[in-house]
PALUM-649377 format. One record per atom (N, C-alpha, C): residue in three letters; x, y, z. Coordinates in steps of 0.05 Angstrom, whole numbers, plus 5000, padded with zeros to 4 digits. Example, Ala and Ser with C-alpha at 12.3 -4.5 7.8 and 13.67 -1.06 7.14 Angstrom:
% PALUM-649377
ala526448865156/ala524649105156/ala526449345156/ser525749555142/ser527349795143/ser525850015157/
//
This chain:
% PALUM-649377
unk158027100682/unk159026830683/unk161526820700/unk161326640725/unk164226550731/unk166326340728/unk168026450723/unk170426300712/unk172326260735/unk172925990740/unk174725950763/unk177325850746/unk180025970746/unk182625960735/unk184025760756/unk184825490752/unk185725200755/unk188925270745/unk190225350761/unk193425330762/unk195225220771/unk197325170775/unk199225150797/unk199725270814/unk198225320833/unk197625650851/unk199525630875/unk202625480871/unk204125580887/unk205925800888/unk205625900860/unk206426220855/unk204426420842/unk203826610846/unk202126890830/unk200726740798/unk199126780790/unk198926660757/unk200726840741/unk202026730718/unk203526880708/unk202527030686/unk204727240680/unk204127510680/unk202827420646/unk203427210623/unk201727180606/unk199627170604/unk197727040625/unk194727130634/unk194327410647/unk195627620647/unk195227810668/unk192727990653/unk192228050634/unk190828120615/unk188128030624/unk187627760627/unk185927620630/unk183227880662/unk185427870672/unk184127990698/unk184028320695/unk186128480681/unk185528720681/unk183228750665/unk182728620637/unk180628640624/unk178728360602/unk177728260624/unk176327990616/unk174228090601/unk173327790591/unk171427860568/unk168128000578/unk167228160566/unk165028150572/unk163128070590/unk162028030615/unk159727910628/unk161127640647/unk164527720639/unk165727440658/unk167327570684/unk167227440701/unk168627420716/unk170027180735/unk172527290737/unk175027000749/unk175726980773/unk174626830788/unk175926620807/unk178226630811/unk178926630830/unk183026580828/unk183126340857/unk184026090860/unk185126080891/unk187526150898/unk186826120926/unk189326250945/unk192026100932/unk194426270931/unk197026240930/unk197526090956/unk198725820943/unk200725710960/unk203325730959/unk204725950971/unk207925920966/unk208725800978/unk208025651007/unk209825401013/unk210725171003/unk208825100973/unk208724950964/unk211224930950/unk212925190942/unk215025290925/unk217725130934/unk217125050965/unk219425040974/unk220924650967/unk217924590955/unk217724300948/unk220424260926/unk220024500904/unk220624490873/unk224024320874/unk225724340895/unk227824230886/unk227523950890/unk225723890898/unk225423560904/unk224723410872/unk222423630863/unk221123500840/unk223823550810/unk225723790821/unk227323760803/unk229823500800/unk230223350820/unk231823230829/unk229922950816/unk228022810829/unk225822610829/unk223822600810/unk223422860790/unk220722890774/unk220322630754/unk222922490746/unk222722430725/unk223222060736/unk222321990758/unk222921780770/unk219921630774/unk218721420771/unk216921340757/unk214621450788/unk215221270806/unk213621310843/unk213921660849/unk215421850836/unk214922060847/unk212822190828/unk211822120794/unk210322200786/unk208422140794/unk207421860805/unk205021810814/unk204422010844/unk206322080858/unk206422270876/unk206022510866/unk207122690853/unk205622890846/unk202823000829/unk202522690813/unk199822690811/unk197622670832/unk198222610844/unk195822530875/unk196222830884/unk198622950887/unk199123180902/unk198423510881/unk197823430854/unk196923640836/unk194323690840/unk193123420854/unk189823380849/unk188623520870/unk190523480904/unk189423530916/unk190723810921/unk192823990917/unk193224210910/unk191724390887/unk192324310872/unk191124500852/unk189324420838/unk187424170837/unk185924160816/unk182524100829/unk181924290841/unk179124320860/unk178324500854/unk178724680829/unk177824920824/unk174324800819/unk172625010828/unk169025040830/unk168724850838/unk170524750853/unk169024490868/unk166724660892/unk167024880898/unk165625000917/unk162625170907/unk161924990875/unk159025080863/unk159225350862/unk161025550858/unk160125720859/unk161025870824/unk162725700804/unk163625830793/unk162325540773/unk161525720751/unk159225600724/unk161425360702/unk164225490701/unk166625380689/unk168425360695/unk170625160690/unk174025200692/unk175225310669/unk177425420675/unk178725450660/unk182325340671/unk182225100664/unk184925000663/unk186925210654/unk189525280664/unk191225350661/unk193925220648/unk194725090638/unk196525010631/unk197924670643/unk194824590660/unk194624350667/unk193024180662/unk192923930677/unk190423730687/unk190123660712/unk187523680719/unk188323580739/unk188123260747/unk187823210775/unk187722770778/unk185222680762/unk183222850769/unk180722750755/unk178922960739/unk177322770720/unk175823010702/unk174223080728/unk173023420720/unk170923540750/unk168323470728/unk166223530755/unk163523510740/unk162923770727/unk164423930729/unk162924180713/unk165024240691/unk162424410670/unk164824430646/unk166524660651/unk168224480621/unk171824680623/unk173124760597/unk174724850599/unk176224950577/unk179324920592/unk181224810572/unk185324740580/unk185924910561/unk187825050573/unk189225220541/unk193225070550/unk194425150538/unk197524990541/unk199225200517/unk202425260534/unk204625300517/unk205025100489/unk204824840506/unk206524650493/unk205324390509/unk204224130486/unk203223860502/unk204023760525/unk207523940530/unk208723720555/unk207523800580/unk207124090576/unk205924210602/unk202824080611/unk201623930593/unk199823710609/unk201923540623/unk203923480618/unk204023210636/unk206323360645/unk206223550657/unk208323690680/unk211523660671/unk211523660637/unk214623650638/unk215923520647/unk214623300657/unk215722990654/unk215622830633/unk216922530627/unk216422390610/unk213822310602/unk212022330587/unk209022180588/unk208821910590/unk209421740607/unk208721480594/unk206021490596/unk205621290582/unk202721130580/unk200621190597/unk201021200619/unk198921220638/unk198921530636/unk199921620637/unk200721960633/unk199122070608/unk199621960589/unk197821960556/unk194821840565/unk194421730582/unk191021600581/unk189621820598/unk190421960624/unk189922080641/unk189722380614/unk192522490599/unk190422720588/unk188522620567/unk189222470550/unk186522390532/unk184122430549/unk183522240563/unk180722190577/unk180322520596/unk181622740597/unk180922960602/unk179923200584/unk181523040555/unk181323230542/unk178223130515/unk177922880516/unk175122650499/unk173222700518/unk172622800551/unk171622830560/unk168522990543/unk166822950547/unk163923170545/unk163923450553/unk165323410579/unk165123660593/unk167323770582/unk169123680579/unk171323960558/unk170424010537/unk169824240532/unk168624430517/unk170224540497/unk172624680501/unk175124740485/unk177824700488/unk179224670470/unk182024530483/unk183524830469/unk184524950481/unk186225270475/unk189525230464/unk191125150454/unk193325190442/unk193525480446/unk195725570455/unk196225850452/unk197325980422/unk198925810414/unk199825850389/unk199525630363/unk200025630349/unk199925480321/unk201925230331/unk204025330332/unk205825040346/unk205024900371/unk203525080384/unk203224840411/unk200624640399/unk198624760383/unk197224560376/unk198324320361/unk200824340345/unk202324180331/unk203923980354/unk203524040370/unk205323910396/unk203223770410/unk201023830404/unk198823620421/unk198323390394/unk197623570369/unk198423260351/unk200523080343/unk203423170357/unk204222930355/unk205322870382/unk203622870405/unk202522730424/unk201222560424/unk198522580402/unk196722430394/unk196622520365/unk197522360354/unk196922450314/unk194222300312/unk192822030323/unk190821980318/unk188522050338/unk189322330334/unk186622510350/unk183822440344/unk182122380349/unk179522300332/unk177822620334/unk176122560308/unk175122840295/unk173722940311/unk172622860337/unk170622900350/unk172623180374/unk174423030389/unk176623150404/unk177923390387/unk178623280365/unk180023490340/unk178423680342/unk176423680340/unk174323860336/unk174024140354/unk174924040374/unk174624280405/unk177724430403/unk179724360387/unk182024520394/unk181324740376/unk182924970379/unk182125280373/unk185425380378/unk187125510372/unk189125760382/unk187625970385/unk187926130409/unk187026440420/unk190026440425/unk190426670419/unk193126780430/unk192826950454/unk194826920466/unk195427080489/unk195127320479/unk193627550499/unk193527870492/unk195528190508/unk196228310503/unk196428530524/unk195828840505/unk195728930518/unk194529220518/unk196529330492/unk195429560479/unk197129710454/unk199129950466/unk201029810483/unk202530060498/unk203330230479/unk204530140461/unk205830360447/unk203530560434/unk200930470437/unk198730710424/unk198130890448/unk196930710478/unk197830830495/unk199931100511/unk201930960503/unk203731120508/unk203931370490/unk203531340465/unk203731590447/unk201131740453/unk198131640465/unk196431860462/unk196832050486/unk199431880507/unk199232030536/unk201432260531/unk201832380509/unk202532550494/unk206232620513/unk207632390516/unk210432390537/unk212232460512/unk212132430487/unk214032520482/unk215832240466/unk214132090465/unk214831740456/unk216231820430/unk218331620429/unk219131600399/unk220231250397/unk218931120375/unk220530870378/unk223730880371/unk224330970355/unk227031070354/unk229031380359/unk230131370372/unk231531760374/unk233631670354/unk234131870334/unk236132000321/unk238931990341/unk241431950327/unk243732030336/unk244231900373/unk241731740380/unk242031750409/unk243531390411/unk244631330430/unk246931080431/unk242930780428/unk244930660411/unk242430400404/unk242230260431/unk240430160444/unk240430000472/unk238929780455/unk240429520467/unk238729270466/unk237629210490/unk235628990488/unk234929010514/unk235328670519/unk235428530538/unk234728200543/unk233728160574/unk231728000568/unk230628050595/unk229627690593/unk230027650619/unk229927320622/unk231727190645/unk230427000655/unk232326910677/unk232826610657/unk234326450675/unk234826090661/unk237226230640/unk239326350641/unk240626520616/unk241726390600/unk243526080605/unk244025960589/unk242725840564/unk240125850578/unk237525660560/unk236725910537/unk237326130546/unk236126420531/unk238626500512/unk240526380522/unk242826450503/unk244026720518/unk244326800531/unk244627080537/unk248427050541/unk248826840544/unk252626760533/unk252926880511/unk251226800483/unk251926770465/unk251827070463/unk249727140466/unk248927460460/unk251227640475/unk252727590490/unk254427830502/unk256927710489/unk257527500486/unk259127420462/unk260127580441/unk257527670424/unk256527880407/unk257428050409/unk256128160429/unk256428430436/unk259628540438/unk260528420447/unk264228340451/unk264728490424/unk264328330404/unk265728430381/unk264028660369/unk261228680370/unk259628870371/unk260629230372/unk261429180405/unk262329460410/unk264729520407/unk266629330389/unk269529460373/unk268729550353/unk266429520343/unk265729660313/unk263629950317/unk262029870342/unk260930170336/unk260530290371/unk261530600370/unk262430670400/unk259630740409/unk257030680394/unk254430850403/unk252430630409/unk253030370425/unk251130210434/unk250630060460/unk249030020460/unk249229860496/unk247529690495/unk248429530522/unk246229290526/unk245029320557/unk242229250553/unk241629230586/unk240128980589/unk241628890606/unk240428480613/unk238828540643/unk237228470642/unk234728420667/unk234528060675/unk236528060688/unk237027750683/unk237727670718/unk237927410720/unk239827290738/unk241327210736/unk242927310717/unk246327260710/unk247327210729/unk249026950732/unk250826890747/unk254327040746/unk254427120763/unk257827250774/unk259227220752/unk259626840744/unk261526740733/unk261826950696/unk258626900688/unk257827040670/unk258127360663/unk258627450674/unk257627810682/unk260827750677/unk263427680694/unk266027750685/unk267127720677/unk265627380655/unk267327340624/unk266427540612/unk265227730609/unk264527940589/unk264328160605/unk266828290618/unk267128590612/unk266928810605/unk264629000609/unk263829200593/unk262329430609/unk263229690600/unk262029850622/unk258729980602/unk258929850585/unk256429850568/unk254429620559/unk255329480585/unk253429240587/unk252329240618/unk249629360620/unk248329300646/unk247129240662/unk247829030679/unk246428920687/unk244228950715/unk241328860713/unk239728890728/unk238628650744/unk237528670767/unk237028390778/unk233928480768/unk232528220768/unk230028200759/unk227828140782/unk228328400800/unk226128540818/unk223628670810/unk223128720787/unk220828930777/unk218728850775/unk215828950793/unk213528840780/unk213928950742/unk211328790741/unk209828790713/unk210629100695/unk208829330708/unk208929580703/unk211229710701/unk212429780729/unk216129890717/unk218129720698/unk217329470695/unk218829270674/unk218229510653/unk215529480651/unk214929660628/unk215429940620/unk215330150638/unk216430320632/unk219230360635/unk221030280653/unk224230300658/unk225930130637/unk224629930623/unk225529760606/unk225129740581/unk222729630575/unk221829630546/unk221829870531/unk221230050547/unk220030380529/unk222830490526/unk224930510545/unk227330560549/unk230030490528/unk228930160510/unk230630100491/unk229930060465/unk231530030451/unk230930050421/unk229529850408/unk231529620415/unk231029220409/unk230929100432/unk229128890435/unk229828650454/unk230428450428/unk233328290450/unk234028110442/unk233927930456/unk233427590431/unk232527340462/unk233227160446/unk235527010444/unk236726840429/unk236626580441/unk234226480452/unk233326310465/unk233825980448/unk234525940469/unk235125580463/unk232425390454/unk230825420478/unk228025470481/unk226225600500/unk224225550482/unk221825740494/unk219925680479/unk217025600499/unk214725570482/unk212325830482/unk214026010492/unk212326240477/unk214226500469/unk214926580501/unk216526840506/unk215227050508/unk213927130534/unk212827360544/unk214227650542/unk217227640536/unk218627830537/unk218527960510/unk217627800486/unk217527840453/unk214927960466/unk213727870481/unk210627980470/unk209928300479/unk211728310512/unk211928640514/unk213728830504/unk216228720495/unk216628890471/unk215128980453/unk213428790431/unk211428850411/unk210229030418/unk209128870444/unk206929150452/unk207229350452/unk210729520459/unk211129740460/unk212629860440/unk211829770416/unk213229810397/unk215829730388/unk217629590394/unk219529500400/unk220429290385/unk221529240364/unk222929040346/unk224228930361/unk224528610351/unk224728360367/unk227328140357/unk229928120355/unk231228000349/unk231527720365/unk230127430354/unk229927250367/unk230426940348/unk230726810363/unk232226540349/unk228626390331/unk229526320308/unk227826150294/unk227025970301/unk225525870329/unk224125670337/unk221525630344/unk219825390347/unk217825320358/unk215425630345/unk214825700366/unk212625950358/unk214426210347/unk216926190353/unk217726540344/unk216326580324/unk216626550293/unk214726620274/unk211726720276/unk210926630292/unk208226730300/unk208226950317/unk210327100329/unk210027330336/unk212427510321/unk214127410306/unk216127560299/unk216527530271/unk215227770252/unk215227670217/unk217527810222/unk220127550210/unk222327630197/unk222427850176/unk224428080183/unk224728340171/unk222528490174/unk220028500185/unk218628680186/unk218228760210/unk217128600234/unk217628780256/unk220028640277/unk222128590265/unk224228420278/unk225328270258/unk227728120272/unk229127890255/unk228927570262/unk230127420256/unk230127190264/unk232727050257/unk234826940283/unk237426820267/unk237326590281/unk238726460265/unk239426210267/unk240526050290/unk240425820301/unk242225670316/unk243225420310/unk244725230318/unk245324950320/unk243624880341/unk242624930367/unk241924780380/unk238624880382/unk237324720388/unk233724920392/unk233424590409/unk232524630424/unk230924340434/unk228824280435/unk226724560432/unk223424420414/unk223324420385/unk226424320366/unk227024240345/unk227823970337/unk229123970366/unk230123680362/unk229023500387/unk227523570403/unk226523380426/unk222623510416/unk221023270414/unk218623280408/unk217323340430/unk217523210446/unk216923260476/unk218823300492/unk219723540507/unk222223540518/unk221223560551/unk222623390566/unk221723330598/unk224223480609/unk224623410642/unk226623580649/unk229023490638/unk229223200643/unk232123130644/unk233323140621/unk231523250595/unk232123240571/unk232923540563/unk231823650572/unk232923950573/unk235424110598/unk235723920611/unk238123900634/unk240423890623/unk239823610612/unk242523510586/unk242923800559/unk241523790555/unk240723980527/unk241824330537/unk241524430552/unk242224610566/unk245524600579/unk246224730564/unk249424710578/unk251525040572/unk252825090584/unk253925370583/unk256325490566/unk256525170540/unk257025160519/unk256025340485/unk257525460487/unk256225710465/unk256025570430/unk253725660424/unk253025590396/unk254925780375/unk257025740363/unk258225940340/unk256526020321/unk253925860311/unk254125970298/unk251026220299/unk250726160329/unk248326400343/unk248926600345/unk252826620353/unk253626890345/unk255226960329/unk254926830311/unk255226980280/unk253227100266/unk251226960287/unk247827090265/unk247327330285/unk247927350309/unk247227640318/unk249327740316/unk251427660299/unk254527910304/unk252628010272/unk251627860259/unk251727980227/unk248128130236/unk246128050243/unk243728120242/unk244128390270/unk245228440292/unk245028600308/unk246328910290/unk249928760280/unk251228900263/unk249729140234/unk246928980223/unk246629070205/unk244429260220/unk243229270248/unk241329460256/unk243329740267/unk246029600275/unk247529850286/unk247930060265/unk248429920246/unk249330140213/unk247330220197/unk245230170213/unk243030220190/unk240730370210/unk239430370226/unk237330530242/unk235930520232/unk236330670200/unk232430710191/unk230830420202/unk232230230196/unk231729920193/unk229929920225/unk231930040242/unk230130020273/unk227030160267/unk228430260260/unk225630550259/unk222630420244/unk223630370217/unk221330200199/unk220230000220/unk221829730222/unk220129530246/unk219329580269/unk218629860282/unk218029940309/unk215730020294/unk214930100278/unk212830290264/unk210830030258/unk211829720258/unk210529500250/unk210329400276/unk211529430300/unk211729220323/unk209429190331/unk207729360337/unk204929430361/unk203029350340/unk203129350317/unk199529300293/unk198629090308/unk199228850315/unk198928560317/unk196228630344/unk197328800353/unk196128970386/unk193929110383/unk192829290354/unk191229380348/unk188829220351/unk186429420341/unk183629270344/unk183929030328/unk182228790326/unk181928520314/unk185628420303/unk188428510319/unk189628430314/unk189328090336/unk192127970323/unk191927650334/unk193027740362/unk194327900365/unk195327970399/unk193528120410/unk191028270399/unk189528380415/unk187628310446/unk187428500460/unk185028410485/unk182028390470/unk181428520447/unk178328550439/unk178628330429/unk181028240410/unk180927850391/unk180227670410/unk182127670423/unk182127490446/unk180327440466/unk178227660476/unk176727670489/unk174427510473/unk174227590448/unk172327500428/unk172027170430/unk173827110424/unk174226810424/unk174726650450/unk175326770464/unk173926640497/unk171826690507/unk169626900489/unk166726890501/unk165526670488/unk167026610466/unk164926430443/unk166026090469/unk168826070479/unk169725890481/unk167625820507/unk167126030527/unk166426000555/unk163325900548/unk162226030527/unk160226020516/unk158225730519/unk160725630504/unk160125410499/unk159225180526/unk160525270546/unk160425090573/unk158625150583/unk156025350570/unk153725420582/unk151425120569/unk152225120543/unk151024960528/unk149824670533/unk147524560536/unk146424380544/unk146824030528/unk148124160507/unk148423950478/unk151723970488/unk152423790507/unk155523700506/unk156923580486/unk155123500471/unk155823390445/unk155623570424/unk155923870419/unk156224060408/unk159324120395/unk158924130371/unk161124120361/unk162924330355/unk165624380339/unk166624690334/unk169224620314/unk170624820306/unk171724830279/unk175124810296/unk176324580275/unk178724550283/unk179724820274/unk181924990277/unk183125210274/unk184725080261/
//
């Protein structure tokens, strides 16, 4: 079966589908179109104008005829929407999966016309499955639409995003893996660009008072920290990396390399960086929002602290200009009091690292919810379905 992947294809697909292509389901195979990166050079216009009524109708016209032609060329049996819509429903069937509802309407405001265009994509016949990645993004398409009708209700599903069981991986390639060393200095890790939005202020904040209490820890940020940032916080045990690394050396130079990632994120509707930690065994210290819970059971394979600010807490739908505002280089007190006390209690304590590394990767195992075999499972049944002659075929709300 071919599967043609419907993106924003003016950059690479990102690395949360990467899975998808090293090891798809069964009997499928994916389509990709050509990367437009000239298209990239557009982005400060739409950051400037996105949210201005004549430029959404412009980038709708310009999504349609950019990116949303996937099998228009008969050769591929399904779509698989990526994290969009496109101008018009296609004639062949599909499957949308989404972070978060706004990412249908491009993280702009939805008005009205914006809300009829995804409805009528998503009530469509030919959509087959509507994919939530997580438990909260489906909660974000109902109250987009709370009067979903049972029929539409019916096609949404969560599959979670998958990646490989590095840390089983890595231990059968017999290197010498340990999730935690004895006696050796604790490394956190933070990896993320947008830093203010990630909190990564707050977190070296932390760290500040952090390393007056214990002489055996470090931090390594994989970030695009700005100048200004890097020399309010002084430290020859804080290091910083520019975020050049494919996929793979991320993985080994980084993840395998530290003890914790930490991601004290403002927002985020998933966090790819929680998820390759997990993978590699790696306990996860991250702010209580939106999906964290769904990849991070407090005290078992990670923690979860608190903030004052979260903006998929307090904005339902958050567009740009709402997270522009929301976003500021103003530090939450009391985000670092929750990682001066929750980072504090892993420095003095280890076993604590050790126990939740021993829990990070299960989720990764066979029929876990992060697995490639789960996941695969539930996108053969999903693709399945778009073979099906009864468009009016029904399926189980999740």
């Amino acid at each position: 079966m071919k599967i043609h992947l419907a993106y924003r294809n003016y950059k690479p697909l990102h690395d949360l589908y990467r899975s998808l292509l090293i090891e798809p389901p069964p009997q499928v195979s994916y389509m990709l179109p050509r990367t437009l990166p000239f298209v990239r050079r557009f982005y400060p216009l739409y950051l400037m104008f996105g949210d201005w009524a004549p430029a959404r109708s412009l980038m709708h016209l310009a999504q349609h005829l950019l990116f949303g032609r996937a099998g228009s060329d008969g050769q591929a049996d399904a779509i698989h929407y990526v994290q969009m819509i496109p101008g018009n429903v296609p004639s062949k069937p599909y499957v949308i999966d989404f972070e978060h509802a706004a990412a249908l309407a491009n993280f702009v405001h939805p008005d009205e016309g914006a809300k009829i265009r995804i409805l009528r994509f998503l009530k469509d016949d030919r959509c087959r499955r509507i994919i939530p990645l997580t438990g909260a993004a489906r909660e974000s398409l109902l109250s987009l639409f709370p009067d979903l009708d049972p029929e539409t209700a019916s096609k949404v599903e969560v599959i979670y995003p998958a990646l490989p069981d590095y840390s089983r991986l890595n231990r059968e390639r017999g290197d010498g893996f340990f999730p935690c060393r004895d006696n050796d200095t604790l490394k956190f890790l933070f990896v993320g660009n947008d830093v203010y939005r990630k909190g990564l202020h707050e977190l070296m904040a932390a760290f500040r008072e952090l390393e007056k209490r214990y002489a055996d820890i470090e931090l390594c940020v994989v970030s695009d920290a700005p100048e200004p940032l890097k020399k309010a916080y002084p430290s020859p045990r804080i290091k910083h990396f520019d975020p050049a690394y494919p996929f793979d050396p991320m993985i080994e130079k980084f993840y395998f390399d530290c003890d914790v990632l930490v991601l004290p994120t403002h927002c985020d509707t998933f966090g790819m960086a929680i998820l390759c930690a997990l993978s590699c065994g790696k306990p996860v210290v991250t702010t209580d929002q939106f999906a964290s819970r769904e990849l991070v059971r407090d005290g078992e394979n990670g923690l979860l602290v608190r903030s004052e600010r979260l903006l998929l807490t307090e904005v339902c739908m958050p567009d740009r200009a709402a997270t522009r505002a929301f976003i500021t280089r103003e530090a939450d007190p009391l985000l670092i009091e929750e990682l001066i006390d929750k980072l504090g209690t892993l420095c003095a304590n280890r076993n604590i690292v050790k126990r939740m590394s021993k829990e990070a990767s299960k989720d990764f195992e066979a029929a876990g919810k992060f697995s490639i075999g789960e996941r695969n499972r539930k996108l053969t049944a999903a693709y399945g379905r778009c073979l099906e002659t009864d468009a009016q075929s029904t399926g189980v709300l999740a």
